[in-house]
N, C-alpha and C positions, 0 to 999 in steps of 0.2 A: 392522411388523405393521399399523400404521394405513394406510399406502398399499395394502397386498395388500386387506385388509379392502375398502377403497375398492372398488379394482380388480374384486372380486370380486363386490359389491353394483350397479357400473356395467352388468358386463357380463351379467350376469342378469335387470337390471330393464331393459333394451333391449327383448332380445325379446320380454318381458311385455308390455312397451306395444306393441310391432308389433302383435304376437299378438291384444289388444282391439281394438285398431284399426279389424283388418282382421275381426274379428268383429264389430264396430258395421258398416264399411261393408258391408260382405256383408250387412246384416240393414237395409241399403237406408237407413239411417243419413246427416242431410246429412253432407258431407266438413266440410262448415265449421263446422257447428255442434259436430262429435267436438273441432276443432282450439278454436273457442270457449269451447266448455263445461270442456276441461280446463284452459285460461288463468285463466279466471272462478275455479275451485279455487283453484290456483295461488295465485291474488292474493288471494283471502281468507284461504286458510291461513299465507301470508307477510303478512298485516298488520301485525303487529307490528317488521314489518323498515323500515318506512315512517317510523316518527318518527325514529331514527338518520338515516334517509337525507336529511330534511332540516333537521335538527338541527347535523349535519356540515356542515364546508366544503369540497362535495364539488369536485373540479375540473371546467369544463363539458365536459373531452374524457372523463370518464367517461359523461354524457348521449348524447353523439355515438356513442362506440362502443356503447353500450346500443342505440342507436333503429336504428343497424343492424342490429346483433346481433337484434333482435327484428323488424326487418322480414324478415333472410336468414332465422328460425327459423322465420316463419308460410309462407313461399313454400316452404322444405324441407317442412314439412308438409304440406302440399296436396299436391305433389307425390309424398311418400310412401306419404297415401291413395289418392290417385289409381293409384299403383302396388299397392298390395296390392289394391284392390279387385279389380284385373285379374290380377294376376301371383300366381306360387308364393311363400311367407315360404320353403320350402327351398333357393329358387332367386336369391331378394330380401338374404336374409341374408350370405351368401357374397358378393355384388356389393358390400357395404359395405365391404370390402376395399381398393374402389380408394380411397376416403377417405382410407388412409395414403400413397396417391401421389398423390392432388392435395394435400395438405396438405403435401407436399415441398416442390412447387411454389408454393403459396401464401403460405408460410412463408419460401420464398428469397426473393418478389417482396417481402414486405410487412414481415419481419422480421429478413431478412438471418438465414436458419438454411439453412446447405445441405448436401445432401445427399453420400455417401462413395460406394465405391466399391462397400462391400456394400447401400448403399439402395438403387442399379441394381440389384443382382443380386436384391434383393428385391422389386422392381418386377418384375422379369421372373418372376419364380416367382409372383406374384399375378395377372399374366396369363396367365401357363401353368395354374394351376390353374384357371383360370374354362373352360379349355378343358372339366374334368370334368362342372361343371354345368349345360352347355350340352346340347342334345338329342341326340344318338351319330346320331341317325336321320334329323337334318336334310337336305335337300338343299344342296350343297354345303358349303362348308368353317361346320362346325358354330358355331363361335365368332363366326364375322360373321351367323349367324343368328341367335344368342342377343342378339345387341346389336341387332335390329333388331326385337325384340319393345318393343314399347310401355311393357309395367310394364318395363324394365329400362331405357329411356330414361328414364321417370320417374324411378326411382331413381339411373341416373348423375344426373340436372337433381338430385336433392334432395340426395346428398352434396357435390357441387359446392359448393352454395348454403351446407349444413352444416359443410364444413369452412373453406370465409372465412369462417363466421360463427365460428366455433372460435379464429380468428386474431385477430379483433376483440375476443372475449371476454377471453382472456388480453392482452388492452389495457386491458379495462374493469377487470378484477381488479387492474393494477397502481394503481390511483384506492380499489379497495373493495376490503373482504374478501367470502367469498364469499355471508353470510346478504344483506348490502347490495343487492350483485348481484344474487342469485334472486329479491327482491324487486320490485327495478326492471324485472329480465327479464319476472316474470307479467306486472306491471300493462303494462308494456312489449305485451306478449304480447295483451293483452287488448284492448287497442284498436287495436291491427293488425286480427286475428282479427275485428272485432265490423264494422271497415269492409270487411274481405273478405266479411262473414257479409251483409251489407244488400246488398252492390255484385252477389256472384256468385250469392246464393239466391233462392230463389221459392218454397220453401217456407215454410206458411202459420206462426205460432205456435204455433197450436195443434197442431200434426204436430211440430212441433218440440219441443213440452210435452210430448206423448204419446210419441216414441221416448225422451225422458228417462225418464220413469218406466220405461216396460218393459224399459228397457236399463241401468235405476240401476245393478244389483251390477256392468257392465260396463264404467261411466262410473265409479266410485269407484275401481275397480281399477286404471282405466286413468290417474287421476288421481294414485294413490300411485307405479303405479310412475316415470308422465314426472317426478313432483316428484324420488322418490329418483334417476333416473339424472340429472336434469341437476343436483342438488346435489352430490354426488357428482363431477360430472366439472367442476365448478368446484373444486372441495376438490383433484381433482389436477390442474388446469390449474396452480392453483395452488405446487405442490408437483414437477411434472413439465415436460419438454419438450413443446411443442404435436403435434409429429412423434410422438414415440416413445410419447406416452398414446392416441393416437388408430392408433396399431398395436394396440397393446395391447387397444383394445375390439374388436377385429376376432376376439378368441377366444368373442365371446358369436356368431356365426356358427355354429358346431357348435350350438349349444341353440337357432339359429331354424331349422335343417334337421331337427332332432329334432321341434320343434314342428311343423313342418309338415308331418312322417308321422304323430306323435300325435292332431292335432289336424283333420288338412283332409287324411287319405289321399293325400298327393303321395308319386309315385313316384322311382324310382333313385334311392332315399337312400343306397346304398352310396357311388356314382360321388359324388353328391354331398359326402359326408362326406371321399373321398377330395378333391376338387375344395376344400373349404372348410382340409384339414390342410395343403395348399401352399398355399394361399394366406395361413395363420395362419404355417408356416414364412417365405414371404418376409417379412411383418410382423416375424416373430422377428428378423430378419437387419437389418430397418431399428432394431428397437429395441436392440438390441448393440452394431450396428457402425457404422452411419450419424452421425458427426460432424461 
Protein backbone atom coordinates (compact mmCIF):
# COMPACT_ATOMS: atom_id res chain seq x y z
CA UNK A 1 0.00 0.00 0.00
CA UNK A 2 2.93 2.31 0.91
CA UNK A 3 4.58 1.88 -2.68
CA UNK A 4 0.99 2.41 -4.71
CA UNK A 5 0.39 5.40 -2.30
CA UNK A 6 3.95 6.70 -3.35
CA UNK A 7 3.27 5.91 -6.93
CA UNK A 8 0.38 7.71 -6.85
CA UNK A 9 1.38 11.06 -5.17
CA UNK A 10 4.79 10.88 -7.84
CA UNK A 11 2.78 10.76 -10.66
CA UNK A 12 0.23 13.45 -9.81
CA UNK A 13 2.51 15.88 -8.33
CA UNK A 14 4.59 15.75 -11.94
CA UNK A 15 2.25 17.32 -13.89
CA UNK A 16 1.50 19.90 -11.10
CA UNK A 17 4.80 21.19 -11.22
CA UNK A 18 5.03 21.21 -15.31
CA UNK A 19 1.76 22.81 -15.23
CA UNK A 20 3.21 26.08 -12.74
CA UNK A 21 5.91 25.96 -14.66
CA UNK A 22 4.91 26.67 -17.64
CA UNK A 23 2.32 29.09 -16.19
CA UNK A 24 5.16 31.23 -14.50
CA UNK A 25 7.09 30.98 -17.94
CA UNK A 26 4.20 31.89 -20.18
CA UNK A 27 3.60 35.02 -17.62
CA UNK A 28 7.33 35.95 -19.08
CA UNK A 29 8.75 34.52 -15.78
CA UNK A 30 13.02 34.30 -15.81
CA UNK A 31 13.42 30.48 -16.61
CA UNK A 32 16.20 30.64 -14.07
CA UNK A 33 14.89 32.31 -11.50
CA UNK A 34 11.27 29.66 -11.44
CA UNK A 35 14.27 26.86 -11.41
CA UNK A 36 16.21 29.06 -8.48
CA UNK A 37 13.42 30.07 -6.45
CA UNK A 38 12.04 26.68 -6.05
CA UNK A 39 15.71 25.22 -4.98
CA UNK A 40 15.88 28.13 -2.42
CA UNK A 41 12.28 26.42 -0.82
CA UNK A 42 13.69 23.32 -1.12
CA UNK A 43 16.62 23.90 1.01
CA UNK A 44 14.99 25.81 3.71
CA UNK A 45 12.29 23.47 4.04
CA UNK A 46 14.89 20.57 4.26
CA UNK A 47 16.99 22.30 6.81
CA UNK A 48 16.70 20.20 9.33
CA UNK A 49 18.06 17.33 7.11
CA UNK A 50 21.59 19.17 7.26
CA UNK A 51 22.77 18.42 10.85
CA UNK A 52 22.30 14.36 10.21
CA UNK A 53 24.18 14.92 7.13
CA UNK A 54 27.07 16.13 8.64
CA UNK A 55 26.89 14.67 11.82
CA UNK A 56 27.20 11.15 9.87
CA UNK A 57 30.05 9.51 8.23
CA UNK A 58 28.91 10.06 5.18
CA UNK A 59 31.02 8.26 2.26
CA UNK A 60 32.64 10.94 -0.14
CA UNK A 61 31.07 8.85 -3.27
CA UNK A 62 27.67 9.94 -1.81
CA UNK A 63 29.05 13.84 -2.44
CA UNK A 64 30.10 12.82 -5.91
CA UNK A 65 26.89 11.37 -6.95
CA UNK A 66 24.86 14.32 -5.36
CA UNK A 67 26.96 17.08 -7.28
CA UNK A 68 26.03 15.36 -10.35
CA UNK A 69 22.89 14.42 -9.58
CA UNK A 70 22.25 18.07 -8.95
CA UNK A 71 24.22 19.53 -11.82
CA UNK A 72 22.06 16.79 -14.41
CA UNK A 73 18.72 18.14 -12.34
CA UNK A 74 19.32 22.12 -13.02
CA UNK A 75 20.25 21.53 -16.88
CA UNK A 76 17.02 19.12 -17.08
CA UNK A 77 15.35 22.07 -15.74
CA UNK A 78 16.11 24.69 -18.04
CA UNK A 79 15.59 22.65 -20.49
CA UNK A 80 12.10 21.72 -19.46
CA UNK A 81 11.16 25.36 -19.18
CA UNK A 82 12.52 26.21 -22.11
CA UNK A 83 10.38 23.44 -23.67
CA UNK A 84 7.03 24.25 -22.10
CA UNK A 85 7.51 27.79 -22.64
CA UNK A 86 7.21 26.95 -26.35
CA UNK A 87 5.73 23.61 -26.71
CA UNK A 88 2.00 21.91 -25.90
CA UNK A 89 2.15 20.15 -21.66
CA UNK A 90 -0.46 17.72 -23.97
CA UNK A 91 2.10 16.96 -26.34
CA UNK A 92 5.28 17.39 -23.72
CA UNK A 93 3.80 14.88 -21.33
CA UNK A 94 3.49 11.87 -23.47
CA UNK A 95 7.22 12.48 -24.79
CA UNK A 96 8.36 11.59 -21.19
CA UNK A 97 7.80 8.22 -22.16
CA UNK A 98 10.95 7.91 -23.89
CA UNK A 99 12.62 8.18 -20.19
CA UNK A 100 11.77 4.57 -19.63
CA UNK A 101 13.87 3.83 -22.84
CA UNK A 102 16.87 5.83 -22.25
CA UNK A 103 16.90 4.69 -18.63
CA UNK A 104 17.22 1.08 -20.19
CA UNK A 105 20.12 2.05 -21.79
CA UNK A 106 21.44 4.09 -19.01
CA UNK A 107 21.04 1.50 -16.62
CA UNK A 108 22.68 -1.29 -18.76
CA UNK A 109 25.92 1.19 -19.43
CA UNK A 110 26.16 2.35 -15.75
CA UNK A 111 24.50 -0.38 -13.59
CA UNK A 112 24.63 -3.55 -15.47
CA UNK A 113 20.34 -3.81 -15.44
CA UNK A 114 19.41 -5.07 -18.87
CA UNK A 115 16.74 -5.14 -20.69
CA UNK A 116 14.35 -8.57 -21.92
CA UNK A 117 12.77 -9.19 -24.75
CA UNK A 118 9.38 -7.56 -23.74
CA UNK A 119 11.37 -4.12 -22.80
CA UNK A 120 11.99 -4.00 -26.95
CA UNK A 121 8.60 -4.78 -27.45
CA UNK A 122 7.78 -1.92 -25.25
CA UNK A 123 10.20 0.37 -26.60
CA UNK A 124 8.48 0.00 -29.79
CA UNK A 125 4.98 0.62 -28.60
CA UNK A 126 6.20 3.84 -26.94
CA UNK A 127 7.49 4.81 -30.37
CA UNK A 128 4.39 3.83 -31.99
CA UNK A 129 2.28 5.74 -29.75
CA UNK A 130 4.29 8.96 -30.15
CA UNK A 131 3.14 8.47 -33.74
CA UNK A 132 -0.64 9.70 -32.13
CA UNK A 133 0.53 12.82 -30.68
CA UNK A 134 2.26 13.92 -33.35
CA UNK A 135 0.29 16.52 -35.84
CA UNK A 136 -1.92 13.94 -38.54
CA UNK A 137 -1.56 17.04 -40.78
CA UNK A 138 2.05 17.43 -41.00
CA UNK A 139 3.90 17.51 -44.25
CA UNK A 140 5.46 14.35 -44.59
CA UNK A 141 5.93 11.42 -42.50
CA UNK A 142 4.25 13.10 -39.16
CA UNK A 143 6.54 11.53 -36.54
CA UNK A 144 9.97 12.88 -37.82
CA UNK A 145 7.91 16.17 -37.77
CA UNK A 146 6.97 15.99 -34.27
CA UNK A 147 10.74 15.52 -33.36
CA UNK A 148 11.84 18.35 -35.15
CA UNK A 149 9.90 20.74 -33.31
CA UNK A 150 12.10 22.53 -30.77
CA UNK A 151 9.97 22.24 -27.24
CA UNK A 152 10.15 18.45 -28.05
CA UNK A 153 13.96 18.45 -28.55
CA UNK A 154 14.09 20.32 -25.49
CA UNK A 155 12.31 17.89 -23.68
CA UNK A 156 14.05 14.58 -25.38
CA UNK A 157 17.84 17.05 -24.06
CA UNK A 158 15.83 17.16 -20.38
CA UNK A 159 14.85 13.54 -20.03
CA UNK A 160 18.18 12.37 -21.23
CA UNK A 161 19.86 14.56 -18.66
CA UNK A 162 16.91 13.26 -16.05
CA UNK A 163 17.24 9.84 -16.43
CA UNK A 164 21.47 9.62 -15.83
CA UNK A 165 20.67 11.66 -13.33
CA UNK A 166 17.94 9.06 -11.87
CA UNK A 167 20.88 6.38 -12.24
CA UNK A 168 23.34 8.46 -10.01
CA UNK A 169 20.58 9.07 -7.51
CA UNK A 170 19.84 5.58 -6.81
CA UNK A 171 23.90 5.52 -6.13
CA UNK A 172 23.59 8.39 -3.89
CA UNK A 173 20.68 6.66 -1.82
CA UNK A 174 22.78 3.50 -1.48
CA UNK A 175 25.43 6.19 1.05
CA UNK A 176 21.77 7.96 2.55
CA UNK A 177 18.35 7.41 3.17
CA UNK A 178 16.25 9.48 1.42
CA UNK A 179 15.30 12.79 3.89
CA UNK A 180 19.60 12.96 3.80
CA UNK A 181 19.47 13.03 0.22
CA UNK A 182 16.66 15.64 -0.50
CA UNK A 183 18.49 17.60 1.61
CA UNK A 184 21.77 17.63 0.06
CA UNK A 185 19.95 17.47 -3.54
CA UNK A 186 18.02 21.29 -2.66
CA UNK A 187 21.16 22.78 -1.21
CA UNK A 188 22.92 20.91 -4.03
CA UNK A 189 20.12 22.48 -6.35
CA UNK A 190 20.67 25.72 -5.05
CA UNK A 191 23.91 26.74 -5.95
CA UNK A 192 23.84 25.13 -9.45
CA UNK A 193 20.74 27.11 -10.04
CA UNK A 194 22.02 30.63 -8.31
CA UNK A 195 25.47 30.23 -10.69
CA UNK A 196 23.16 29.50 -13.76
CA UNK A 197 20.79 32.48 -12.32
CA UNK A 198 23.98 35.24 -12.45
CA UNK A 199 25.95 33.55 -15.59
CA UNK A 200 22.55 33.22 -17.97
CA UNK A 201 20.20 36.37 -16.56
CA UNK A 202 19.96 40.06 -17.11
CA UNK A 203 17.32 40.45 -15.44
CA UNK A 204 17.23 43.37 -13.13
CA UNK A 205 16.40 42.20 -8.91
CA UNK A 206 14.05 44.09 -8.83
CA UNK A 207 11.83 42.43 -11.80
CA UNK A 208 12.88 39.46 -10.21
CA UNK A 209 11.34 40.61 -6.63
CA UNK A 210 8.36 41.76 -8.51
CA UNK A 211 7.41 38.50 -10.60
CA UNK A 212 7.81 36.85 -7.12
CA UNK A 213 5.35 38.55 -5.40
CA UNK A 214 2.77 38.60 -8.24
CA UNK A 215 3.22 35.07 -8.97
CA UNK A 216 3.69 33.95 -4.98
CA UNK A 217 0.45 31.38 -4.96
CA UNK A 218 2.27 30.11 -8.30
CA UNK A 219 5.75 29.76 -6.79
CA UNK A 220 4.37 27.88 -3.40
CA UNK A 221 2.52 25.64 -5.42
CA UNK A 222 5.02 25.05 -7.65
CA UNK A 223 7.43 24.44 -4.76
CA UNK A 224 5.17 21.71 -2.88
CA UNK A 225 4.55 19.83 -5.66
CA UNK A 226 8.69 19.48 -7.18
CA UNK A 227 9.50 18.98 -3.09
CA UNK A 228 6.65 15.94 -2.88
CA UNK A 229 7.48 14.34 -6.54
CA UNK A 230 11.18 14.25 -5.93
CA UNK A 231 10.78 12.85 -2.37
CA UNK A 232 8.72 10.55 -3.23
CA UNK A 233 10.69 9.25 -6.21
CA UNK A 234 13.58 8.79 -3.83
CA UNK A 235 11.33 6.80 -1.17
CA UNK A 236 10.81 4.47 -4.48
CA UNK A 237 14.08 4.67 -6.06
CA UNK A 238 14.71 3.36 -2.92
CA UNK A 239 12.40 0.51 -2.74
CA UNK A 240 12.06 -0.14 -6.59
CA UNK A 241 14.06 -0.87 -9.89
CA UNK A 242 15.52 2.43 -11.59
CA UNK A 243 13.83 0.91 -15.10
CA UNK A 244 10.65 -0.16 -13.86
CA UNK A 245 9.78 3.07 -11.33
CA UNK A 246 10.60 5.36 -14.07
CA UNK A 247 7.96 3.42 -16.45
CA UNK A 248 5.69 3.68 -13.94
CA UNK A 249 5.69 7.57 -13.79
CA UNK A 250 5.14 7.56 -17.31
CA UNK A 251 1.20 7.09 -16.32
CA UNK A 252 1.09 10.75 -14.89
CA UNK A 253 1.14 11.44 -19.02
CA UNK A 254 -2.66 10.98 -19.20
CA UNK A 255 -3.19 13.90 -16.27
CA UNK A 256 -0.49 16.44 -18.33
CA UNK A 257 -2.76 15.94 -21.66
CA UNK A 258 -5.86 16.39 -19.60
CA UNK A 259 -4.03 19.52 -18.21
CA UNK A 260 -3.45 20.78 -21.18
CA UNK A 261 -6.99 20.75 -22.66
CA UNK A 262 -8.14 21.99 -19.11
CA UNK A 263 -5.93 24.52 -18.78
CA UNK A 264 -4.07 26.08 -22.14
CA UNK A 265 -7.19 24.81 -24.85
CA UNK A 266 -4.67 22.33 -26.89
CA UNK A 267 -6.30 20.37 -29.21
CA UNK A 268 -6.63 16.50 -30.58
CA UNK A 269 -6.82 15.42 -27.05
CA UNK A 270 -8.58 12.25 -28.22
CA UNK A 271 -5.49 11.11 -30.64
CA UNK A 272 -3.57 12.26 -27.95
CA UNK A 273 -4.84 10.35 -24.93
CA UNK A 274 -4.95 7.44 -27.41
CA UNK A 275 -1.13 8.20 -28.36
CA UNK A 276 -0.22 8.56 -24.50
CA UNK A 277 -2.39 4.67 -23.46
CA UNK A 278 0.35 2.97 -25.84
CA UNK A 279 2.71 4.44 -24.84
CA UNK A 280 1.85 3.77 -20.76
CA UNK A 281 1.09 0.14 -22.26
CA UNK A 282 4.78 -0.30 -23.66
CA UNK A 283 5.97 1.02 -20.19
CA UNK A 284 3.51 -1.70 -18.67
CA UNK A 285 5.37 -4.36 -20.73
CA UNK A 286 8.98 -2.85 -19.54
CA UNK A 287 7.71 -2.90 -15.91
CA UNK A 288 6.37 -6.91 -15.97
CA UNK A 289 8.48 -8.22 -18.17
CA UNK A 290 11.81 -6.53 -18.64
CA UNK A 291 14.37 -8.60 -16.50
Amino acid sequence: MLIALLIFIRITANPLSNLFQKRLVTSSVNPMFVIFTTHLFLTIAFIPGWLPLFMRGIPVEFYFYLTLCSTLSVLANVLIVKALAVGQLSVLGPINSYKSVVSIFVSFFLIGELPGFYGFIGIILIVFGSHFIADKNAKGFSLITLFKEKSVQYRIGALILSATEAVFLKKALMHADPFLTMSAWSAAGLIFSLIGLLVLSNTSIVELRSSLISNKWYFVVLFLSTGLMQLTTLFIFERMNVSYALALFQISSLISVWMGYKYFAETKIKRKFIGSIIMIAGAVLIILFNH
